[in-house]
C-alpha positions in Angstrom: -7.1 -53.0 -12.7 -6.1 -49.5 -12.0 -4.2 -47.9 -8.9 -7.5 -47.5 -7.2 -9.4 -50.9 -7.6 -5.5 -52.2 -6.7 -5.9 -50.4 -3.3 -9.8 -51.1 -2.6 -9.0 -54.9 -3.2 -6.3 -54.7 -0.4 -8.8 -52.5 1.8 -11.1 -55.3 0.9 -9.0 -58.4 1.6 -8.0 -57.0 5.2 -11.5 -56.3 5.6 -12.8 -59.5 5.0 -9.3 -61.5 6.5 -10.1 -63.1 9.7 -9.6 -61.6 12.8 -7.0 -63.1 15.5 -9.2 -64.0 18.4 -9.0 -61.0 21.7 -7.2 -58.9 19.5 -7.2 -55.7 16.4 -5.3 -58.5 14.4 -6.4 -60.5 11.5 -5.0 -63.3 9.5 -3.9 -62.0 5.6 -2.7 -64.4 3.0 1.2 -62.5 2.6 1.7 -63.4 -0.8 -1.9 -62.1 -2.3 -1.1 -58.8 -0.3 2.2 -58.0 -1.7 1.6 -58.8 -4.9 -1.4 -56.4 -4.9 0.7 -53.6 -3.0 3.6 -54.5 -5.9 0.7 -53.5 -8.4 0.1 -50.6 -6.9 3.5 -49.5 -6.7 5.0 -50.3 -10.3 0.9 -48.6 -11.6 1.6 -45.3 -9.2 4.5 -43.7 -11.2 3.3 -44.0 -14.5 -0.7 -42.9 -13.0 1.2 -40.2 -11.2 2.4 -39.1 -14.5 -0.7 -39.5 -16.7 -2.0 -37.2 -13.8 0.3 -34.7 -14.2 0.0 -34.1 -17.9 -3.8 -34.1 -17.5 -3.3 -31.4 -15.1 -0.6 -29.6 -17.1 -3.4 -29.9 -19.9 -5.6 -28.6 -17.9 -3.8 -25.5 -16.8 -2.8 -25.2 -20.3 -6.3 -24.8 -21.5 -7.8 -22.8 -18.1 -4.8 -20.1 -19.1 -5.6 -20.0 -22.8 -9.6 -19.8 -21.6 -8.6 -17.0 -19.1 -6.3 -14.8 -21.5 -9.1 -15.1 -24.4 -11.8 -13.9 -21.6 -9.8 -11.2 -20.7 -8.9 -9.7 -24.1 -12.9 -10.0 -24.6 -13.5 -7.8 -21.4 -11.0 -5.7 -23.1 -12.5 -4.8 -26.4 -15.8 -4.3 -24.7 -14.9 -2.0 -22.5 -13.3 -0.2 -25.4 -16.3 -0.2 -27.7 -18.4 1.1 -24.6 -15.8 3.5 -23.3 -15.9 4.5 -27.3 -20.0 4.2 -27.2 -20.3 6.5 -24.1 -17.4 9.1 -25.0 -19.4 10.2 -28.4 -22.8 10.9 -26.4 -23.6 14.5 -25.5 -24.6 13.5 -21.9 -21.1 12.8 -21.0 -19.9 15.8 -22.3 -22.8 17.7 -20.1 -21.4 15.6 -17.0 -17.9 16.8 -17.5 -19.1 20.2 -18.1 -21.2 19.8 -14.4 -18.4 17.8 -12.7 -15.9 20.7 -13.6 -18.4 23.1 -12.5 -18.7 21.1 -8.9 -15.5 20.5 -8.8 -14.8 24.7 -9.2 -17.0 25.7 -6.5 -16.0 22.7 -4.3 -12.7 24.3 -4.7 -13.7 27.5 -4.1 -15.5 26.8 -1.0 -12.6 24.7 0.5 -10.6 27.7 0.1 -13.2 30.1 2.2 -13.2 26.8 4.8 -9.7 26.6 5.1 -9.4 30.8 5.6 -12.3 30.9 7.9 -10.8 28.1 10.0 -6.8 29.7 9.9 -8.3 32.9 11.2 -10.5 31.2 13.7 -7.1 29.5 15.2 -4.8 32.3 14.9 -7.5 33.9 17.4 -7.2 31.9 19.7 -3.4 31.6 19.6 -3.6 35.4 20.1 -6.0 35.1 23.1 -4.1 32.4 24.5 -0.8 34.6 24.0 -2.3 37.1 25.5 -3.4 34.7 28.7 0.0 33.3 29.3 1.7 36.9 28.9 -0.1 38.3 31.8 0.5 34.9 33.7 4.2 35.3 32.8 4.0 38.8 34.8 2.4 37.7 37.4 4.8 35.5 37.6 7.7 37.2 37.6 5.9 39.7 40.0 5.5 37.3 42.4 9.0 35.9 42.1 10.1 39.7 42.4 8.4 39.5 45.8 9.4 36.8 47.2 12.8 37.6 46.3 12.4 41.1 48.3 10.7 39.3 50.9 13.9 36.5 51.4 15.8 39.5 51.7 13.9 41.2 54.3 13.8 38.2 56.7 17.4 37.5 55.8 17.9 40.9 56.7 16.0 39.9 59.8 18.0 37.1 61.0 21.3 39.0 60.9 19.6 41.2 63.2 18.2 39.0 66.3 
């Protein structure tokens, strides 16, 4: 019997054992029980390792599987990279692509000018704005500095 039948007979044997009246408890013969749980412990290591090297095997295999796949991907896309650079469409896309490409440029450039003068407008208006608020400022600082004196002026006096 293998590890697995081992535990299903022990699953078994408790399931079938009889049950201790008013209680979760049942009646197992000790002797039949351990030497099935001894089974399954002297069978685990060496199932444990047949495991193991099935699984090494297998990751052996899946990486040989996967490398081989992936140097197949890589002579096709080769040959069809190879296919598609001798046709005389692509060399019409490139020729169209550069040509987009150009005038995208080009019209970035008239974007970018358009949009620089546009600001620098408005920087000039807004200098423009907070200069005059500036002297009207300082005017009306001017003033009430002129009028503090005044109505120091009048204190002194009274």
């Amino acid at each position: 019997m293998d590890v697995i039948e081992k535990v299903q007979s022990a699953i078994k044997m408790v399931e079938e054992a009889r049950s201790v009246p008013l209680s979760a408890s049942c009646v197992v013969h000790r002797g039949e029980m351990l030497e099935i749980l001894d089974q399954v412990r002297v069978s685990l290591p060496v199932d444990f390792d047949r495991a193991q090297l099935i699984l090494r095997e297998q990751d052996h295999i899946l990486e040989q599987a996967r490398q081989s796949g992936d140097q197949l991907i890589a002579l096709a896309r080769e040959e069809v990279a190879r296919m598609i650079e001798q046709t005389e469409i692509v060399a019409a896309a490139r020729k169209e692509a550069e040509r987009i490409l150009e005038e995208v440029d080009q019209q970035a450039k008239r974007e970018r000018e358009e949009i620089e003068s546009y600001i620098d407008s408005r920087l000039a208006t807004l200098e423009v704005i907070l200069n005059k608020t500036l002297e009207v400022v300082n005017r009306g600082r001017d003033r009430l500095g002129g009028f503090e004196e005044k109505h120091s002026l009048s204190e002194l006096s009274e």
